[in-house]
C-alpha positions, -999 to +999 in steps of 0.1 A: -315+408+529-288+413+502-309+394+477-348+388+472-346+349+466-380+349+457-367+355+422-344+334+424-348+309+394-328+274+387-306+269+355-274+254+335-247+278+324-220+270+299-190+289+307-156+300+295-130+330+303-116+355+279-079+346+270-057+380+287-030+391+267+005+372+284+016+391+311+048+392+332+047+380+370+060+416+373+028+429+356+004+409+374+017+422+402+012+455+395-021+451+386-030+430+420-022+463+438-042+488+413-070+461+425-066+465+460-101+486+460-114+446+458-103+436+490-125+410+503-148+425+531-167+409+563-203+421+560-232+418+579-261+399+560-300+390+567-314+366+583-318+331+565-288+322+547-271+290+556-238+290+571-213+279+543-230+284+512-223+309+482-243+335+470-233+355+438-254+391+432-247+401+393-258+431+397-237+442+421-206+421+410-205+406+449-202+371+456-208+359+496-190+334+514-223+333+540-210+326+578-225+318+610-242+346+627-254+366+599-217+370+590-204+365+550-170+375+535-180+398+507-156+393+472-159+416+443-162+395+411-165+394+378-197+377+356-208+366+330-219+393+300-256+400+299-265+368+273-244+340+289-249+346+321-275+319+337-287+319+375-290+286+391-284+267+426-253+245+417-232+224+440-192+227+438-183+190+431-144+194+417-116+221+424-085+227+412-053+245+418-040+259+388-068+248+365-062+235+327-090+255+303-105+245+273-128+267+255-164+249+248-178+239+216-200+269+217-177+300+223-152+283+196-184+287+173-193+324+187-159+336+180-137+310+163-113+337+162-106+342+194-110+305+208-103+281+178-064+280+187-074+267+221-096+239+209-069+211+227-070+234+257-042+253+276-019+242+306-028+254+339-004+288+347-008+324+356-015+331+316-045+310+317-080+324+318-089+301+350-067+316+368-051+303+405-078+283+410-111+269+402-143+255+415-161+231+394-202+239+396-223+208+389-261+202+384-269+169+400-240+146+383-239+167+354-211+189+350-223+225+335-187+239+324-198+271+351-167+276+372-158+302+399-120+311+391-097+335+392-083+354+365-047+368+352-066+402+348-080+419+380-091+447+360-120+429+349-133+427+384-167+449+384-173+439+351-198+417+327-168+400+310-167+360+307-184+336+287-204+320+319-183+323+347-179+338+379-142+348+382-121+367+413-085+381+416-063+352+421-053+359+451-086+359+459-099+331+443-069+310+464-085+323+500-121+312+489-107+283+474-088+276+506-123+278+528-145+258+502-147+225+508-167+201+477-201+196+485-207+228+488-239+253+475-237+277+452-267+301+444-262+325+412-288+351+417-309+371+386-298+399+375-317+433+385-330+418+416-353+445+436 
C-alpha cells in the first residue's frame, strides 16, 4: 500500500496560504511550464482504498484521486509546514471556482505582518493564495478552514509551505476540482509514515 492507515489518526486543521508576490498572467505562465515535472500521474495503488476518495501522503508531497481497480491519479502537492499541519478524515462539503481568502485569526496573530492587511479578506483572482479553485474540508458540520486549493506559485509544489493547507498548481487543482463532487472523503495521512 502507499500508506500504512494504521497510523492514521483523526484531527481539525486551521489553514491558510502564503500571499505570492503579484504576478503577471505572462509569469504564471512561465512558471506552469518550469512545473511541468508535476504532471499528474495514473498509478497503480493497493488493495483497499475506496473508489473516489482522497488520500494526501505529507511525506511524499502526493495527494491520490483513488479509482476503481486499484487505479488513483497521483498529484504532487504542497502542505502544510511541519507545526500546522494536522491529519484527519474530512469530507469536502463546499467548492469554489476562484475562491475569495481570508487569513484566520490565528496566522494574523503568528505574523501580523504578513496577514494583518488581509484581515477583510481578498477577491478571488489569479493573485490570491487559493488559487483556481478550492475545496472546502469539513468535520461533521463544522467547517475547519483546511482547504485543498491551488496556488499562483507552482514552485511551492514539493514543499512544506502553507499555513494548513493542501494546495496544487492551478491547473491542477481545476482537473481534480472538475472530478470531485461534494460529499466526498478526504484522508490527510501523518507525516513519516513507515
Amino acid at each position: 500500500m502507499i500508506f500504512n492507515r494504521r497510523n492514521f489518526l483523526a484531527g481539525a486543521a486551521v489553514c491558510g496560504a502564503i500571499p505570492a508576490f503579484a504576478q503577471t498572467e505572462a509569469a504564471q505562465d512561465q512558471l506552469a511550464k518550469e512545473a511541468q515535472q508535476f504532471a499528474p500521474q495514473m498509478v497503480t495503488i493497493g488493495a483497499g482504498y475506496e473508489p473516489y476518495t482522497i488520500h494526501v501522503d505529507p511525506t511524499s508531497f502526493n495527494l491520490f484521486w483513488v479509482l476503481p481497480e486499484n487505479q488513483a491519479i497521483m498529484y504532487r502537492v504542497g502542505v502544510a509546514r511541519a507545526n500546522l499541519y494536522e491529519d484527519g478524515i474530512y469530507t469536502i462539503k463546499r467548492k469554489q471556482e476562484w475562491p475569495t481568502w481570508t487569513p484566520t485569526p490565528d496566522m494574523i496573530a503568528r505574523e501580523p505582518e504578513v496577514y494583518a492587511k488581509y484581515a477583510d479578506g481578498m477577491p478571488g483572482g489569479i493573485d490570491n493564495p487559493l488559487g483556481a479553485r478550492a475545496l472546502y474540508l469539513y468535520e461533521g458540520n463544522r467547517d475547519t478552514y483546511l482547504r485543498i486549493h491551488g496556488t499562483p506559485d507552482p514552485l511551492t509544489i514539493g514543499r512544506e509551505v502553507s499555513n494548513g493547507c493542501v494546495r496544487l498548481i492551478n491547473d491542477h487543482v481545476k482537473d481534480l476540482y472538475d472530478r470531485v463532487p461534494t460529499g466526498t472523503k478526504v484522508f490527510l495521512y501523518p507525516r513519516n509514515m513507515a
